[in-house]
C-alpha positions in Angstrom: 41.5 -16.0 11.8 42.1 -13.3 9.6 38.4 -14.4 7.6 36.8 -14.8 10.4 37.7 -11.3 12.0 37.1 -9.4 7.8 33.6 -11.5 8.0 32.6 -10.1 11.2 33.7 -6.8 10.3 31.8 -6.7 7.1 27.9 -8.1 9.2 29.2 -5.2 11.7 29.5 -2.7 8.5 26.6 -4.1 6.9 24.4 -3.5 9.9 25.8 0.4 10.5 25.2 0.6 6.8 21.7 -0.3 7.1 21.4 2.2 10.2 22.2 5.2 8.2 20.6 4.6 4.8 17.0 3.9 7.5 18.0 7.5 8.9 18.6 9.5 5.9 15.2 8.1 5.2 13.8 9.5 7.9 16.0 12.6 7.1 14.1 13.4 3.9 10.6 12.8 5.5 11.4 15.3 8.1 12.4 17.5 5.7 9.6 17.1 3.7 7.3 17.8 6.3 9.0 21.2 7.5 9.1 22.6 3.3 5.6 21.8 4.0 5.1 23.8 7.3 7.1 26.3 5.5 5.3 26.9 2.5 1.6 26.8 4.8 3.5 29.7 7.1 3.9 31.3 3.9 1.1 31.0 1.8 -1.7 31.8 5.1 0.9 33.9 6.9 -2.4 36.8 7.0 -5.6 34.4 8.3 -2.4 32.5 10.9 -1.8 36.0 12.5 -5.4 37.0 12.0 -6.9 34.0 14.2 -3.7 33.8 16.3 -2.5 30.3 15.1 0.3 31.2 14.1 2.1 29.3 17.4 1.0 26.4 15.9 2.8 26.3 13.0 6.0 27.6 14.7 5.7 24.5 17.5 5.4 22.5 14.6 8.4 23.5 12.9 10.7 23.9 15.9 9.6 20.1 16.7 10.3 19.3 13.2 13.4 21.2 13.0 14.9 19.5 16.0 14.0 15.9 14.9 16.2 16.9 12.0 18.7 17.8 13.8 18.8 15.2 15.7 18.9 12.3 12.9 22.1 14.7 11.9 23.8 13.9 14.7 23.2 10.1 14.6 24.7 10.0 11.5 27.2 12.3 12.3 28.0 9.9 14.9 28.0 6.8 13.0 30.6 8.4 10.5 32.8 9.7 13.4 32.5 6.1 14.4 33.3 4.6 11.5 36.0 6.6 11.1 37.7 6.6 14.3 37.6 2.0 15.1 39.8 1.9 11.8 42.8 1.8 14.7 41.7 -0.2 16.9 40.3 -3.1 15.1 43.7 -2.9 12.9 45.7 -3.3 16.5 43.4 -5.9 18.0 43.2 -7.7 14.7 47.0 -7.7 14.3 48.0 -8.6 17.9 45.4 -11.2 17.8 46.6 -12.6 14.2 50.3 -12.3 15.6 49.4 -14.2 19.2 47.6 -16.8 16.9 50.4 -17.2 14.6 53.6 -17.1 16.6 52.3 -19.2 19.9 49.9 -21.8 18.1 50.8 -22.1 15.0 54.7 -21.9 15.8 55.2 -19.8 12.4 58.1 -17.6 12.0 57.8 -14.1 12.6 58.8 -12.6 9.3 56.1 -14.7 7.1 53.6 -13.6 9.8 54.5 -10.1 9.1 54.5 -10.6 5.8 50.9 -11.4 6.0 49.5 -9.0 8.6 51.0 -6.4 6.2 49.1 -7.3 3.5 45.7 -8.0 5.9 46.3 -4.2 7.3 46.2 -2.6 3.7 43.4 -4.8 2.8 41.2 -3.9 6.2 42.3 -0.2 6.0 40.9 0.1 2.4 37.3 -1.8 3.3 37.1 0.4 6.4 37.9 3.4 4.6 35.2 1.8 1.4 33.0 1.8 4.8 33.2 5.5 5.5 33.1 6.1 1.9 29.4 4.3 1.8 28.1 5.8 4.5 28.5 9.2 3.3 26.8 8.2 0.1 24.2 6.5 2.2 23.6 9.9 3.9 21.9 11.0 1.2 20.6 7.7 -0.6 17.2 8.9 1.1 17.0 12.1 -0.8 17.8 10.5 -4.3 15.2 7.5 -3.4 12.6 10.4 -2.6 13.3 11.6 -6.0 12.7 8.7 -7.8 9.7 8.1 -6.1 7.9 11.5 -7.0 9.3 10.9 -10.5 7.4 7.6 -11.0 4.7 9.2 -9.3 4.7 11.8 -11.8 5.2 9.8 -14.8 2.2 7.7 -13.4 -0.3 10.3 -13.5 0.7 12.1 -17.0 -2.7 11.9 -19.2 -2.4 10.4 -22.5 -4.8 12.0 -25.0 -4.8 11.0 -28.7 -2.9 8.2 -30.6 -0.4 10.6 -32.6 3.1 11.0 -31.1 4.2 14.7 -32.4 7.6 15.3 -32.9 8.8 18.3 -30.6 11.4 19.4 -33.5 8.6 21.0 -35.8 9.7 24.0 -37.1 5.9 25.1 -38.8 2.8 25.2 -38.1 0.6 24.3 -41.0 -3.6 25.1 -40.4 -5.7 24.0 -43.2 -9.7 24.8 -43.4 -9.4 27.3 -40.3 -10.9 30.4 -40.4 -11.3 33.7 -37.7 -13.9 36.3 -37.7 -14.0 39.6 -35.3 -18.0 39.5 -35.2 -20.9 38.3 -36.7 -21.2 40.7 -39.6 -18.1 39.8 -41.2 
């Protein structure tokens, strides 16, 4: 009983897990797209008030802005939920463990006990693991954006010439170079 109810709880953890890692994604796209907005109010704030397009670029970001918001909520939520069905499923899972034990198994109460003691710490410290996760996986879309535009960057870097130079030179040595002000000299 008491595998059965940890397995279910882990695919219904797994699942919520999955929910919040997809919206910090989402997050960091959003956010993405109002630096953007941002730095385009910035840069052309002159020819936006010039040809009156400047509400443009405010609808934009106040759409923007509230999408944000709005995935901020959902995984507010999803913490706050997290957080608060620790009780519960501890005192649905223990009256159901005790109901299973005592009436159809016919064990005695204080192995039973025993037991559910050692199944409450363990299912108190996963759920707790849970809400641990999920606040790392608020921001698991920010550090995979990173990555990304790092291997993006070390993509595109130009390789030109076959010597590697070693960046703790201390001199400079020119040989056959030469410098003239003008023609005459």
């Amino acid at each position: 009983m008491g595998l059965l109810l940890g397995c279910l709880i882990l695919l219904f953890f797994r699942r919520l897990s999955r929910i919040v890692s997809d919206i910090s994604r989402k997050t960091v796209t959003r956010t993405e797209e109002l630096i953007k907005l941002i730095i385009g109010i910035f840069q052309n704030t002159k020819y936006l008030s010039a040809t009156n397009q400047m509400n443009i670029f405010e609808n934009k970001f106040k759409s923007t802005s509230s999408i944000i918001s709005k995935l901020q909520l959902k995984t507010w939520v999803l913490g706050s939920f997290t957080h608060s069905i620790k009780e519960p499923i501890a005192v649905i899972s223990l009256s159901g463990i005790i109901i299973l034990q005592v009436i159809f198994f016919n064990n005695d109460l204080a192995s039973t006990f025993i037991s559910l003691l050692f199944f409450y710490r363990s299912m108190t410290s996963s759920i707790l693991i849970q809400n641990s996760m999920q606040n790392l996986l608020e921001f698991s879309g920010s550090i995979e954006a990173l990555n990304s535009s790092i291997k993006q960057y070390q993509s595109r870097k130009l390789v030109n010439g076959s010597q590697i130079i070693s960046d703790n030179s201390s001199t400079i040595k020119m040989e056959g170079l030469s410098f003239k002000y003008n023609e005459n000299e």
